[in-house]
N, C-alpha and C positions, 0 to 999 in steps of 0.2 A: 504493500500500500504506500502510496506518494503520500509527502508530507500534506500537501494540501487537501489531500483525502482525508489524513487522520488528522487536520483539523476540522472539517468538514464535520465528519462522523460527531467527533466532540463538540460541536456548535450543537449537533443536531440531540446529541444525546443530552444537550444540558436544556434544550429547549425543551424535549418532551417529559426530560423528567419531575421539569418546572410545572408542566399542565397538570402531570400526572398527579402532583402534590396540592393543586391547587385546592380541593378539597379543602384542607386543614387550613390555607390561610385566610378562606372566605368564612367559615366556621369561627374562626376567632373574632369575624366582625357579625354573626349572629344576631345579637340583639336589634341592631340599625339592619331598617327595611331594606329588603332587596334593590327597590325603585330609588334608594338615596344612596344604594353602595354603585349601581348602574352609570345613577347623575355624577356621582364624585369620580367616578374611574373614567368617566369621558371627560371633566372637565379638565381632572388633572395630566389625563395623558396628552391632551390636545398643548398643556402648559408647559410638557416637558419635548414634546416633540416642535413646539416653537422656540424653546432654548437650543436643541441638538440642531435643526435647521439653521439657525442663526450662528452658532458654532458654524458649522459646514459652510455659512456663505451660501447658502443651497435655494434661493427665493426666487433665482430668474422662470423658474416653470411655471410659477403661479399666477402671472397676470394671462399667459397665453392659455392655461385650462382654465380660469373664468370666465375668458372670452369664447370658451368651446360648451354653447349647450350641452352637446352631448356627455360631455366629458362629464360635467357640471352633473345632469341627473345621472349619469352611470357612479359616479361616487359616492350623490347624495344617495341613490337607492340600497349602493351596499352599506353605506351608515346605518340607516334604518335598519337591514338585517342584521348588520352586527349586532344591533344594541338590542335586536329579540333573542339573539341568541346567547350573549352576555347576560340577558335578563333572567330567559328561561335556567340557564345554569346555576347563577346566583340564585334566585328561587328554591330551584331543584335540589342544590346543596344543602341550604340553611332547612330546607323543612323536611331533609332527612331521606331524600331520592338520589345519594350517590352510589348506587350500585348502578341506577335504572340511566343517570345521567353516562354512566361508561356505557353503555349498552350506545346511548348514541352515538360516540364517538367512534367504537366497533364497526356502525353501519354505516359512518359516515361514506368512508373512502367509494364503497362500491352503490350509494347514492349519487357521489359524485359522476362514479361510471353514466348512471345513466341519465343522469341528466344532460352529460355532451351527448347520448343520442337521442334527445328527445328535442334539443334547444340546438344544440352543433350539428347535428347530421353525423357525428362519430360513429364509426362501424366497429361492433364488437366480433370477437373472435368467441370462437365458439368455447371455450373454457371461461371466459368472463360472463356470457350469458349461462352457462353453467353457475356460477359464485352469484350472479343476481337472484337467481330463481330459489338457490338452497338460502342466502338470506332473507328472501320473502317467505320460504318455507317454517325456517324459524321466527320472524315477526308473526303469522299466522297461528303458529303452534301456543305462542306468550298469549297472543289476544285469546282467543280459543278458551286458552287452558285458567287465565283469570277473569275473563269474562268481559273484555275492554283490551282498548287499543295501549301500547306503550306507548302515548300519546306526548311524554317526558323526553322519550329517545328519540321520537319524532320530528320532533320541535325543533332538537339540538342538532340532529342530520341534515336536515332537509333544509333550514336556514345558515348553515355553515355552507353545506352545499352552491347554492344559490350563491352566497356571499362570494366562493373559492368561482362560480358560472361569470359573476359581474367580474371580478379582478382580471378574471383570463383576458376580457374584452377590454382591459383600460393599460391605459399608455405612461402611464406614470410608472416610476422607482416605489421598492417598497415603502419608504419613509415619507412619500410626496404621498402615494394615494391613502395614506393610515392619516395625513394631516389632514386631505381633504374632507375624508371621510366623515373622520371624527370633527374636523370642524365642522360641518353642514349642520349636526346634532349638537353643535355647543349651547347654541342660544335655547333652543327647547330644553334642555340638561341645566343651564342655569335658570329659567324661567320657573322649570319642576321645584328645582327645591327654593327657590321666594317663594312661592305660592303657598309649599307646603312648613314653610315657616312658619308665613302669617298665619295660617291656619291653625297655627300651635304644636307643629309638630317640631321633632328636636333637631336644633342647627350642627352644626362640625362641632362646635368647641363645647358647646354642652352634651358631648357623650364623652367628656375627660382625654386627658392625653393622648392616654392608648390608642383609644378606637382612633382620633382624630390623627396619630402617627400611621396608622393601618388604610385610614382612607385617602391621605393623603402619599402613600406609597402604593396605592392600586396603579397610580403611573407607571411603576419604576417594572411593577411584577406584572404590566400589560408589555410595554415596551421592549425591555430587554430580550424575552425569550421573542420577542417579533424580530427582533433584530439578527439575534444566534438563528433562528430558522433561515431566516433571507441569506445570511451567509453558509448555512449548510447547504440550500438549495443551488448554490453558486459555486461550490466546490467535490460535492458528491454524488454519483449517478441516483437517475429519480429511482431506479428499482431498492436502491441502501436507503432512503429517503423511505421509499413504500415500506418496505417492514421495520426500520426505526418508531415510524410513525405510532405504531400499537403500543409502545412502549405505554405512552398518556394514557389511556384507559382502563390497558393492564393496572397501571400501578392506582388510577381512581379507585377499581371493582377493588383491591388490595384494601386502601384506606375504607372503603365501605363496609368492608367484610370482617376485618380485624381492628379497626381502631373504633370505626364509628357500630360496629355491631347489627348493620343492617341485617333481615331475615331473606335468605336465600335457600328458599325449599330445592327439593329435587326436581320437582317441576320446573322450576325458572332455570337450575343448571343446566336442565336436556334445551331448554330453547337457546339456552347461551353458547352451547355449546354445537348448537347445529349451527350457530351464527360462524361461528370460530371453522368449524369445517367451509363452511360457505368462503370465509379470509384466507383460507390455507390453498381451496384451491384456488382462488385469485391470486397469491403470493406465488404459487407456485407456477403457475400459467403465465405472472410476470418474469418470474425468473429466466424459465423457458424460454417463451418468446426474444426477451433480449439474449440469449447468448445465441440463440439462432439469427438473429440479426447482426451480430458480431461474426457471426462462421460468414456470414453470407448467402444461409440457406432461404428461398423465398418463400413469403409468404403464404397460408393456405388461403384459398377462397374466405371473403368474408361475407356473412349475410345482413 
């Protein structure tokens, strides 16, 4: 392995073991609503990625994607997703859905599959339509078997997805489209919590240091691992990329299971478990497929 590979790999493994954890550090702001830890993580990141910018000198992109419509709602619309899917998680966390919250991240990758063929025109190979169907097969078997949708895992897949569908289509550096983004969402994220001040609800500085040290570090534990991803994805092939990726949820279902004590019947292990065969053979079929494009063997027929 080339050095810029094993630093690649280490960008990537410190990003996902950052998410993987992330559990435990939205737990310790528990008592402060989801909807105020949401507003604070967008205000504050938007704070720290206008200082990193200005560090960088990096501002000449900004007047030319204001002046681009397009550009303009294709970022604002992934803000809005991001901040459902931040929202949905933080929620998810605090009221004790961290098993169900890894289960989306599990689904994510192979929702991404098919949403470039539903919205891209992407053509799957027949072993990825294989890994879609087996994890439909165990989304099916969870709904079935408790009586309702994982509608938690849902939420987290399908608006991540989406989120990962608008990025592919935009023209911006990582660090430009996270500013855009999240700035689109600043004035609403400030407006939320005056409103919910006046209202009587509790400011930053009256939930005590702590918490207010913890919110106003949602920046640093938003940003950085955004950071280490962008440079792992810039240094190591996306198949080391694909299976690093599992890491974050593996180690969520981990914190849900042994620290926070979630209940995980044997019913919920056979559907998590047909999901994981669903990942294995996608892992597998990516692995495949690239070193067969590396021989130079071609292609099979795609349908």
């Amino acid at each position: 392995m080339r050095d810029d590979e094993r630093r690649g790999m280490w960008f990537a493994i410190g990003c996902y073991v950052t998410w993987g954890i992330f559990p435990l550090y939205f737990r310790l702001l528990a008592p402060v609503p989801a909807i105020d830890i949401l507003a604070n993580r967008v205000i504050w990141s938007v704070v720290l990625l206008v200082i990193l910018l200005t560090v960088r000198r990096d501002w000449g992109w900004l007047r030319p994607a204001l002046h681009t419509p397009r550009t303009v709602l294709l970022y604002a619309s992934a803000g809005i997703i991001l901040a459902a899917n931040w929202y949905t998680y933080i929620w998810g966390v605090n009221a004790g859905f961290v098993v169900e919250t890894s289960l989306g991240y599990f689904i994510n990758p192979l929702v991404s599959v098919l949403l470039g063929v539903i919205f891209l025109r992407e053509r799957l190979r027949g072993g990825q339509w294989a890994a879609i169907a087996t994890a439909a097969a165990g989304v099916i078997f969870l709904t079935v078997s408790y009586g309702q949708l994982p509608w938690l895992a849902l939420i987290l897949a399908f608006t991540f997805g989406f989120y990962g569908l608008l990025k592919k289509q935009g023209a911006l550096r990582s660090m430009q489209g996270l500013t855009l983004e999240t700035g689109t969402i600043l004035l609403p994220a400030m407006a939320l919590l005056f409103f919910r001040e006046a209202a009587g609800a509790d400011s930053l500085v009256s939930y005590g240091w702590g918490k207010t040290l913890l919110l106003l570090s949602t920046s640093v534990v938003t940003i950085v691992p955004l950071l280490w991803f962008a440079s792992a994805a810039r240094l190591i092939p996306l198949s080391m990329l694909g299976i690093l990726q599992y890491i974050a949820p593996t180690l969520q279902l981990l914190v849900g299971l042994f620290i926070f004590h979630e209940p995980f019947s044997t019913t919920r292990l056979l559907g998590f478990a047909i999901i994981w065969l669903a990942l294995l053979i996608y892992s597998i079929e990516g692995i495949h497929h690239q070193r067969e494009m590396r021989l130079g063997v071609p292609a099979p027929a795609q349908r």
